[in-house]
N, C-alpha and C positions, 0 to 999 in steps of 0.2 A: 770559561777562561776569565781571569784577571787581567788587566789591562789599569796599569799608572802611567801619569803624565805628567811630567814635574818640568814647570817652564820657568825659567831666569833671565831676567831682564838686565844682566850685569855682561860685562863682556870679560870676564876672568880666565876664562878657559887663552883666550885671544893673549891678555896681558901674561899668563904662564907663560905662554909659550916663548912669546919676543922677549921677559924678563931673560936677564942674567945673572938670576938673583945667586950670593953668597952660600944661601943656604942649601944643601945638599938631600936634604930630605925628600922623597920621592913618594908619593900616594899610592897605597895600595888597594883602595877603595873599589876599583874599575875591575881589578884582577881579582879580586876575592868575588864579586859578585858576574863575573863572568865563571870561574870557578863554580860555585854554588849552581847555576842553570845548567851548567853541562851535566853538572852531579844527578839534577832532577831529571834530565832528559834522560841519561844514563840509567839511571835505577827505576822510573816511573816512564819510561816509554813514551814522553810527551813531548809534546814540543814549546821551548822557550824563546822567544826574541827581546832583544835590548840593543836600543838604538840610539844616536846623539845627533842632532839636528842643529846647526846653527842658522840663527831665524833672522831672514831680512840677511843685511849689510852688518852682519855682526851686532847686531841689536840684541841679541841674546841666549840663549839654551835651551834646546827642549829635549828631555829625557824620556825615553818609553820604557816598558817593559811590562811585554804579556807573560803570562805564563798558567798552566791549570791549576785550580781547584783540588787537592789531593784530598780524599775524606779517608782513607788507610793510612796508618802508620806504614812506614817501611817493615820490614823482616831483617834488620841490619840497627846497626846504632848510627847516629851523624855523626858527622865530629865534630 
């Protein structure tokens, strides 16, 4: 298994939320890569987790995500 750990010490996630910013644009960042782990777990039988942690009193971010090792190509195309 694979296993990342991505930590931020910014409190943005916090500030998105309470903004009520003008701009309408919406990230699709979170849904493509929850997308992508169901795909793997779906076609390779495995198991994915991806998790968001806010650390302390909003002191910051912490990002996981395990997921296996695949040494076969699929029998399918990605997309």
């Amino acid at each position: 298994m694979v296993h990342i750990s991505i930590t931020d010490n910014g409190n943005g996630r916090k500030t998105e939320k309470g903004s009520k910013s003008k701009n309408s644009h919406k990230s699709a960042g979170l849904e493509i890569l929850k997308n992508r782990l169901t795909y793997l777990e779906e076609h390779y039988r495995k198991t994915c987790s991806f998790e968001i942690k806010v650390i302390g009193d909003n002191l910051g971010t912490e990002v996981s995500l395990t997921f296996p090792v695949i040494s076969t190509p699929p029998k399918f195309k990605m997309l």
